[in-house]
Each structure stands twice: as C-alpha cells, then as structure tokens.
C-alpha positions in Angstrom: 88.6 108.1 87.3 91.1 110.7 86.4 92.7 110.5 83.5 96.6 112.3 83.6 99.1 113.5 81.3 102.6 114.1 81.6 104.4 117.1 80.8 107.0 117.6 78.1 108.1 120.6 76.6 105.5 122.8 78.4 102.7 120.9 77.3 100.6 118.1 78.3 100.7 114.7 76.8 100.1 111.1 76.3 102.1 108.2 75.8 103.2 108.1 72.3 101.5 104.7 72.1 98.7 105.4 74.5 99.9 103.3 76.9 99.2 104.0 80.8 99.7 102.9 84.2 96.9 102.6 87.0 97.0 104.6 90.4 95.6 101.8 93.2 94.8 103.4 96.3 96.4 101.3 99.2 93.5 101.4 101.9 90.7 100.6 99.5 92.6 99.2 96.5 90.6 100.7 94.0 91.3 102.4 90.8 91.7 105.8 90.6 93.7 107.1 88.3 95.5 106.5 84.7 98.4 107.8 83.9 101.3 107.5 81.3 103.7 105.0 80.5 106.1 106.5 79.1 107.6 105.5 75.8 111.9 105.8 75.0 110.9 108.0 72.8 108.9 110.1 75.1 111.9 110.4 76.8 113.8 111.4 74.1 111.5 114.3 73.6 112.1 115.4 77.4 115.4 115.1 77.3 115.5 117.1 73.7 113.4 119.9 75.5 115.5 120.0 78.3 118.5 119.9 76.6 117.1 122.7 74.2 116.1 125.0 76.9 119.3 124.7 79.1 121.6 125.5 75.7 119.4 127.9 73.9 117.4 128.6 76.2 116.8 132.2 78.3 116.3 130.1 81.8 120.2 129.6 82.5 120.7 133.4 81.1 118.0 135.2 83.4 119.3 136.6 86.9 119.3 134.8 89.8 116.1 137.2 90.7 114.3 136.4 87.6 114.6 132.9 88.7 114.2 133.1 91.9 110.6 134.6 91.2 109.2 132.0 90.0 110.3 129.4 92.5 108.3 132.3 94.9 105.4 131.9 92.2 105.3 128.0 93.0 105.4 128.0 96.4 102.3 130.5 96.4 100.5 128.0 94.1 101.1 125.3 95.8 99.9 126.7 99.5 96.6 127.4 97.1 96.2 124.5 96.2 97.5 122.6 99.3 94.7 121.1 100.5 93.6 119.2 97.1 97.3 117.8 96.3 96.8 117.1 100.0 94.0 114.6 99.8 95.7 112.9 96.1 98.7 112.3 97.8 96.8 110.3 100.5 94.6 108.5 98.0 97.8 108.0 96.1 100.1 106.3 98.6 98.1 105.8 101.9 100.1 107.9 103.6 98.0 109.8 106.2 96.3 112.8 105.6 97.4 114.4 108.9 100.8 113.9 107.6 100.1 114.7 103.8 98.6 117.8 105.3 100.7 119.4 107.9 104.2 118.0 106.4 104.6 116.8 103.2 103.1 119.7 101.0 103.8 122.8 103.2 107.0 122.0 103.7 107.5 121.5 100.0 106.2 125.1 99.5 109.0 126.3 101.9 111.7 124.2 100.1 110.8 126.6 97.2 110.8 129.6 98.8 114.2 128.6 100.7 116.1 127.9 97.4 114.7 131.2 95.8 116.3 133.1 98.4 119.5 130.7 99.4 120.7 129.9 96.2 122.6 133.7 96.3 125.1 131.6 98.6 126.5 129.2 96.2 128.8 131.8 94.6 132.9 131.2 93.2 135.4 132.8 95.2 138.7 134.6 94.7 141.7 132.6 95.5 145.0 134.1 96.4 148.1 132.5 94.4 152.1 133.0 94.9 152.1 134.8 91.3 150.8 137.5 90.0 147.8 137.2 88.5 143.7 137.5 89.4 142.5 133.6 90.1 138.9 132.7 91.2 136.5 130.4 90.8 133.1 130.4 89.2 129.8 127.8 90.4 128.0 127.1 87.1 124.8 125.3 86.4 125.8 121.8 85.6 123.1 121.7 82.6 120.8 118.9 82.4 119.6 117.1 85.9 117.5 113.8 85.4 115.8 113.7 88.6 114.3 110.3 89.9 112.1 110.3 93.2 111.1 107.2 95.2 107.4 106.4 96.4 107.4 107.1 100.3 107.8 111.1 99.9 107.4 112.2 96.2 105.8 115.8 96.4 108.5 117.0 99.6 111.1 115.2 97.6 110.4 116.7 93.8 110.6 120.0 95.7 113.7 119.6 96.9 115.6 118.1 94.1 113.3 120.6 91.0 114.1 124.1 93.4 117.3 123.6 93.9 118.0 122.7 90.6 116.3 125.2 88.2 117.0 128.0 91.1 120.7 127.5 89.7 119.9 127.6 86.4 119.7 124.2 85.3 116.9 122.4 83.8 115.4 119.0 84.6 113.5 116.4 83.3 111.7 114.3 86.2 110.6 111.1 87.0 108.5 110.1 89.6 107.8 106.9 91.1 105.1 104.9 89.1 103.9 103.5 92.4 103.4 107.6 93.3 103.1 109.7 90.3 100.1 112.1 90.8 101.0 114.5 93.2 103.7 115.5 90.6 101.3 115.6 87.7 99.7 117.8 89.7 102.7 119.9 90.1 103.3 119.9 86.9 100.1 122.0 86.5 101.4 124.4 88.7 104.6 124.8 86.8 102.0 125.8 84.0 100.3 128.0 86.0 103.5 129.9 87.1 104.4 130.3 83.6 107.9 127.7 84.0 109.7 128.7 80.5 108.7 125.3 78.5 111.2 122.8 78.9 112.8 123.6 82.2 110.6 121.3 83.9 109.3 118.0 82.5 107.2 115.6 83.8 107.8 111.9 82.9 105.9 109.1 84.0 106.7 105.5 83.7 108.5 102.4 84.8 112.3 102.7 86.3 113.8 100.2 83.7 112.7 102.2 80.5 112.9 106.2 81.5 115.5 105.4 85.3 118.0 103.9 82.9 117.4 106.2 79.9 117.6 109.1 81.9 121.2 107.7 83.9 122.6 106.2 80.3 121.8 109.2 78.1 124.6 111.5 76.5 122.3 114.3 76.9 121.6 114.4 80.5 124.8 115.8 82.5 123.9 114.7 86.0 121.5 112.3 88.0 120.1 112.9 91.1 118.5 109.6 92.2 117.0 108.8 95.4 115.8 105.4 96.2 117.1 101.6 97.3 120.8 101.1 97.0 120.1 98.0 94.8 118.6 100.7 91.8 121.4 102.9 93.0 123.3 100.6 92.1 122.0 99.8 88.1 122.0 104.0 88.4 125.7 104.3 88.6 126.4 101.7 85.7 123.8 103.3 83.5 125.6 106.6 84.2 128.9 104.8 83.6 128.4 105.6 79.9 129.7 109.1 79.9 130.7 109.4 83.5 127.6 111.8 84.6 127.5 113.6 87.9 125.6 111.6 90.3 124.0 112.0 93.7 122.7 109.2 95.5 120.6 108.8 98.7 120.0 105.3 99.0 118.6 102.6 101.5 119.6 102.8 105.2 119.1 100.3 108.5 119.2 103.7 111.0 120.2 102.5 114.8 118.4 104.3 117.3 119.8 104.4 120.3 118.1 104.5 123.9 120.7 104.9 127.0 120.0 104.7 130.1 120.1 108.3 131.3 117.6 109.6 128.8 114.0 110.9 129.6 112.2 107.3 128.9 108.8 109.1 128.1 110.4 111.1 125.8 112.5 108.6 123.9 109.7 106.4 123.9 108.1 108.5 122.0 110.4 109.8 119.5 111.2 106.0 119.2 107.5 105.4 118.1 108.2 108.5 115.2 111.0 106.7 113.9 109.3 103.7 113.1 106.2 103.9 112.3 105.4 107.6 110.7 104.6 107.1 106.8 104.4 103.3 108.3 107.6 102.7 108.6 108.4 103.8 105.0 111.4 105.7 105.1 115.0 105.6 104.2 116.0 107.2 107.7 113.6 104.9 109.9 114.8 104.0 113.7 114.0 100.7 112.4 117.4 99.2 115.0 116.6 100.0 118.3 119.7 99.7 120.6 118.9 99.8 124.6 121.3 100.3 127.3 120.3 96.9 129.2 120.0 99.3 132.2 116.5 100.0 131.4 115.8 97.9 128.5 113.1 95.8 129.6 111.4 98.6 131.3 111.8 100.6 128.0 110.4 97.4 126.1 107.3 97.4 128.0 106.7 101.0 128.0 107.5 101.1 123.8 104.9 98.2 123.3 102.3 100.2 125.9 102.3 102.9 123.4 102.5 100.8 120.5 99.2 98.9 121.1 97.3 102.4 121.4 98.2 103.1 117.6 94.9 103.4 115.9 95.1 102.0 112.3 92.9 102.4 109.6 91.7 104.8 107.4 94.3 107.4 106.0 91.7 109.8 105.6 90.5 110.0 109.3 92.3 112.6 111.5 92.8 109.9 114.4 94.2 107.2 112.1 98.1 106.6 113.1 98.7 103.9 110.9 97.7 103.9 107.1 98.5 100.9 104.3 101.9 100.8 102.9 102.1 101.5 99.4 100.7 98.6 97.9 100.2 94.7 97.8 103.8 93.7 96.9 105.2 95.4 99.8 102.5 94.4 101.8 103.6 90.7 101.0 107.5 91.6 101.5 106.8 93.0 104.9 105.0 90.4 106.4 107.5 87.6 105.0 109.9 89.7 107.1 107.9 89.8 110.1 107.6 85.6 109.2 111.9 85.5 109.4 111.5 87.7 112.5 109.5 84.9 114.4 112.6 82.5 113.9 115.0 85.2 114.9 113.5 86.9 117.7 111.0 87.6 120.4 107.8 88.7 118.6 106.3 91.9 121.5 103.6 93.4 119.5 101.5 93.2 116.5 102.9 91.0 113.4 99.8 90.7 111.2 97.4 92.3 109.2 94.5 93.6 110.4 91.6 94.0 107.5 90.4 92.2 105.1 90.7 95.0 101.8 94.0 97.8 101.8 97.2 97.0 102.1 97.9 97.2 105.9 100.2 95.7 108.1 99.9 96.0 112.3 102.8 98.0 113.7 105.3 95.5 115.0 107.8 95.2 117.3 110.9 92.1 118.0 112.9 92.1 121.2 115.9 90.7 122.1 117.5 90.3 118.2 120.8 89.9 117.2 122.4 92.2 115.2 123.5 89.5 112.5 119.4 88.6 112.5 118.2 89.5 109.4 115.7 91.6 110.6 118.4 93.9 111.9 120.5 93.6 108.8 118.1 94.2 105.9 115.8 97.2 105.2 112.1 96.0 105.8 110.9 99.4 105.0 107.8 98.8 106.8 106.7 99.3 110.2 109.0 96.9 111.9 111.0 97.4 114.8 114.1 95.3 116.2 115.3 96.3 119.8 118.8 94.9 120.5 120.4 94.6 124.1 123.6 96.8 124.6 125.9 97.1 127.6 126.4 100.9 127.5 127.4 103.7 124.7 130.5 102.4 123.3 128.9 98.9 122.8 125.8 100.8 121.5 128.2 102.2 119.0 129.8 99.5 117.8 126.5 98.0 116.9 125.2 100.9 114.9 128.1 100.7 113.1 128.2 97.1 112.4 126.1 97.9 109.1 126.4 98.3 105.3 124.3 101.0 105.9 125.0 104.8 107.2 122.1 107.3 106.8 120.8 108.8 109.9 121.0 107.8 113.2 119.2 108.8 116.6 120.7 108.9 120.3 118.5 109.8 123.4 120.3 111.2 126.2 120.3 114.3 128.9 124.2 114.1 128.7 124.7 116.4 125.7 128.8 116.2 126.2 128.2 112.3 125.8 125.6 112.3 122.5 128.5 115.0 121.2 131.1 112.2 121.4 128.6 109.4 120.4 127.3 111.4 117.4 131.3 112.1 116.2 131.7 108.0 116.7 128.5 107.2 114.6 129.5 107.0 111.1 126.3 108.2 109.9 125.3 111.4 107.7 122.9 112.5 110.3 122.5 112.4 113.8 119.2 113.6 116.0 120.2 113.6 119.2 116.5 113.8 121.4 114.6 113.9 118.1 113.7 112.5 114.9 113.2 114.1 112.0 114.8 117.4 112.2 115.0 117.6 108.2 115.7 121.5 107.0 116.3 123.5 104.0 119.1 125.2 105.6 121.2 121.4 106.8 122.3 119.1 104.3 121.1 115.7 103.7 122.9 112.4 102.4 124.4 109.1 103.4 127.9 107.4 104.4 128.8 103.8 103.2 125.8 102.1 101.0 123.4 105.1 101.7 124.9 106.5 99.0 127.1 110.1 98.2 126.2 113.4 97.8 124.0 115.8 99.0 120.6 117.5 99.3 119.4 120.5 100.5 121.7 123.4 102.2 124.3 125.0 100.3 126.0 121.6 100.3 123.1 120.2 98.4 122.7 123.1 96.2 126.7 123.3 94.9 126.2 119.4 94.1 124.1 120.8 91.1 127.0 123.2 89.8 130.3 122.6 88.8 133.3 124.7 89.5 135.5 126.7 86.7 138.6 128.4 87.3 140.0 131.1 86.0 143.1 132.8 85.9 144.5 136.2 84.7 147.8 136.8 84.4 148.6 140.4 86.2 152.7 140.4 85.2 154.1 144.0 84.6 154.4 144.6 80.8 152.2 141.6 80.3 156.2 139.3 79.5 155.1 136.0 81.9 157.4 133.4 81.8 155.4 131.2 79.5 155.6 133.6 77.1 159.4 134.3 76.8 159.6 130.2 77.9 161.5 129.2 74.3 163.1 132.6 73.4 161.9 132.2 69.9 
C-alpha cells in the first residue's frame, strides 16, 4: 500500500499529528493508499508559504516567459508519466481507464501548455478620456488562490484551475477531493520535478470542513476558486464572507438535453448515451433531463434503451468496460435510493439495480415519461440516471429546460442550425452543444447561470477571473496647472 505525502512549502510531508485518510478503490473496494489528513495547522503552514512566496517571493516578479516555461516543463512531465497517473486515477475513482487514458490526463497536459502561451492575452488596456491625461488599465495577479477540486475529474480540473493561476503570477495552495486525492499527489511530484519555486504550489489533503472552510474563511487567501455541489458552494461563500474574497464557483447542474424531431436519431442517440453515462453519470454537466419532441419520442425511447442494454459494465481496467463503479459506497447508496423515488414517479425502461456483488456499481438506468416537478428531474442524482420527459415541440422544450434552479450546460440535437441558434439564445444556460456533448476547450470559457454558480474557467474569461484590474491615470495638462490643483486658490 502506498503511503503519500502532501506538499507544503516545496517539500513533502505528513500530517502534523500523523493522521491519514484511506484511498478505497470503487470496483474492488480495497485499500490502496494512505494519505494525509490534514491538520489547521497544516494549513496554516500552506497558506504562510503561499502567502510568503506571492509577497516576497520572485514567482509574481519573473516574466510572463519565465513562467510560462515551466507550465511547458509540466506538461512534458506529465505526457511522461501519463500512463502511470493514468492507471492511479482509475484505481483511485473507478473511472475508466479508456477515459483516464485518452481524456483526462492528456488533456490536462494541454491545459498547461494552453495557459503558458494564452495567458499573453489577458493584458490592461488604454482608455481614451475627455481630459487630458494618459488612463489605462493594468490586469494584476490577484495573490493568493485557494483552489478546491471535486472528485469526478480531479487531475483535468487541478490543471485547469493551478495553470491558469500560477501562469498569471499568482500562487496557490490546493485542495483536492479526499474521495480523489492521488492523482494530485502525484502532481505534486511533478511540480518537484519541474523545479515549481517552493510555495507556489501546495498540496493539501484532507476533509472539506477543516482545510474547504479554512482556506474560504482565511485573511490570507485573496480568492477561492471552488468547484463542486451548490450546497458546499454555498458554506464557500459564507466562509469567504469574512473578508469578502474573490470567488468563482461552478456548482451542481440538472443539464436538459434536448432531442427534436428533425435531428439525426442515430446520432443523438448516441451523443445522448455520452451525456449520461460517461464517468457514470458523474458530472456537473450530465444530459441527465432528456426532453423529446413527442414526434419521435417513443421511437427515440426504444432506440436509447437498445443501446443502453449493450453497455458492458465492469471492470474499469478492461478496455471494453463502458461502465465503471461510482466513486464509492455512499453514493452508491444515494443513487439507487433515487432510482427507488424514480419507481414511484416514473416508468422504469432500463436497468435500476446493481449488478455485482463487491465495487460500488450501479446498472445504467433509464425513466420515461417523468414530470418535470418529479424529483428525479428536479434534483442532481449524479449518477447514471436518466429522465426522458414528453415535449410538444422547441418552445415547450424550452420552457422545460428552463424550469430549473439549475443552469450549467445544456445540449440540443437538430439539422436546423438557424433553429438550435434561437433555442441556444432562449436556453439560459452557460453552455450549449448543439449536435454534441462535451466540446470542453482551453480556448472557450466555462461556468454556470442561476445555482450553477458565477464565474469562469478556462479562456481568457477564465483566466482574467484570477487578476484584478488597476487604473491609472496621468494627468497630461500643459504646464502641469490641472484644476484640482489651483481648485482652492490658496
């Protein structure tokens, strides 16, 4: 069993108290790691490093090519080492290794390679005034960024909130998920091996109560950028009420995904099956509200279940698993009690159970003909469960995505692009897909509307959330006598 540290101050460490946390793996649930619990005042010691080496530090005082080259550095590490953080990342979360493989860590390598060429775009500008005098603006590191990551995605989603961050010279102190922490020990090696200036980066590992809320309460941290449920989200922004940090939050979402009748059915069906049940239905942005024109809804029904049943699950290892476990036995539990509410609520089309005996696996399932005021439409499941709802046609299909707390992504299939144009301005979302799912990139910010949260990540929308904007004015008068000067004639 492996045996981690975190890392503080560009060194590794225990707990001060020696206390750790265990790493179950969700398809065999067996130990296989230890890692720390961190301590307030192991925190206190990040933050104090952080702190140190954003103030006296040379990180914010290199050039933006100085930094930039070792966000290159990382990237080359991590493609090295790709296949390793790979296979922990798997064992780690039961995610599957085709998707640990092929997505999750290669396209973390490219977030730091984007951000170590793109962050030469988030620059002030010079802003023309009716005086005379030189005004412009200036983007500045905001200084201290606690960063908090969720469980479903934690080595893509430490990339994008560490290279964005340090790129503009801020430093960072990050915690990971305790449910998914060892991918990002394992990044924390590679911040060693790049040579990171100590303190830039630090690792943290613990439990959200004692390092979430001492990183969002404390005086020393100047921003929080915090991605997880809107309930945490929540305690986030009344931690942070303290001394009225910066915050970005990307929170919980009930995406609609919406099916009308004059799409390519094969296609859609498809994409549908994506949206649901990739990372087994673990993610923020899943298509977990199905909306279908009633046109072809029973046909697209029976052709979604088709597919559905042909989903292999099992091992996460295997190259032809579909379906791994979800994280671990709590959710498990939470998942199928929602699938047990779905019964009451709805038509039950496909799967509902769990299949084996050991892991933490649920069957893919699907519910037709659900209200949207069901429950199971209403409340994020995160798991693989789908809810189809009957609608007339795209304006009714419309109101119903709307007709939710939530407003993270969104999905319309279509071949009528001039109609997914007008749906996608109507959808009151912060992304749409229109004949996709997915289509996350460096270059395209990402956040929610409503109780998905505010702010952004990635793009240069993401990246000037982590600055903060100075102005500054020169006064130009002739003979240098301005009006506030000769103001009281004295």
């Amino acid at each position: 069993m492996n045996h981690y540290k975190m890392y503080i101050d560009g060194k590794f460490c225990d707990a001060e108290n020696g206390a750790v946390l265990e790493s179950i793996n969700p398809a065999t649930e067996e130990k296989i790691a230890l890692f720390p619990k961190a301590t307030t005042e192991d925190l206190g010691r990040a933050i104090k490093a952080a702190r140190v080496a954003y103030d006296e530090g040379e990180w914010p005082r290199m050039t933006l090519p100085e930094r930039s080259s070792f966000l290159v550095k990382i990237a080359n590490l991590i493609r090295e080492s790709a296949y390793e953080i790979s296979r922990i990342e798997t064992e780690d979360t039961g995610k599957t290794l085709k998707q640990t493989t092929f997505i999750d860590i290669p396209v973390a390598a490219n977030a730091y390679e984007y951000f170590a060429g793109a962050a030469c775009e988030v620059k002030g500008e010079t802003i023309a005034v009716p005086a005379p005098a030189l005004s412009y603006t200036l983007r500045e590191p905001v200084g201290v960024v606690g960063a908090i990551t969720p469980w479903n995605y934690p080595f893509l989603m430490a990339a994008w909130k560490i290279a964005s961050s340090i790129v503009l010279g801020n430093t960072v102190v990050f915690k990971p998920s305790k449910e998914a922490s060892l991918s990002s020990l394992e990044l924390a090696k590679i911040f060693e091996k790049a040579e990171l200036p100590k303190g830039v980066v630090n690792v943290i590992t613990g439990d959200g109560v004692t390092i979430g809320h001492g990183l969002a309460s404390s005086d020393l941290v100047d921003m929080v950028s915090f991605t997880g449920s809107t309930d945490v989200g929540r305690d986030v922004m009344r931690s942070a009420a303290g001394n009225l940090k910066k915050l970005t939050l990307e929170l919980g979402g009930k995406s609609p995904n919406i099916v009308l009748k004059d799409c390519d059915l094969e296609t859609a069906a498809n994409g549908s099956l994506c949206a649901i049940f990739m990372n087994q239905g673990q993610m923020c942005v899943a298509g977990s509200r199905l909306l279908v024109e009633e046109a072809v809804y029973d046909k697209f029904v029976d052709l979604l279940v088709s597919k559905t049943k042909k989903l292999k699950v099992g091992d996460p290892c295997d190259p032809a698993t579909d379906i791994g476990p979800v994280i671990n036995e709590k959710q498990k539990k939470t998942i199928l009690n929602y699938i047990a509410i779905g019964k009451k609520e709805a038509r039950l089309v496909c799967g509902g159970g769990s299949p084996f005996n050991k892991g933490f696996y649920v069957e893919p399932t699907i519910f037709a003909d659900a209200s949207n005021n069901s429950r199971i439409a209403r409340e994020e499941i995160f798991g693989p469960v789908l809810t189809i709802i009957k609608v007339k046609d795209a304006q009714d299909a419309v109101r119903v995505a709307n007709d939710t707390p939530y407003g993270l992504a969104a999905m319309v299939w279509t071949k009528d692009l001039e109609k997914a144009a007008t749906v996608s301005r109507q959808l009151r979302v912060g992304t749409v897909w229109v004949n996709t799912f997915g289509g996350f990139y460096n270059e395209a910010p990402f956040g929610g509307y409503k109780q998905s949260g505010f702010g952004r990540e990635l793009g240069k929308e993401g990246m000037c959330e982590l600055t903060q904007v100075k102005h500054v004015n020169i006064d130009l008068t002739p003979g240098g006598k301005t009006l506030v000067a000769s103001w009281f004639g004295v």
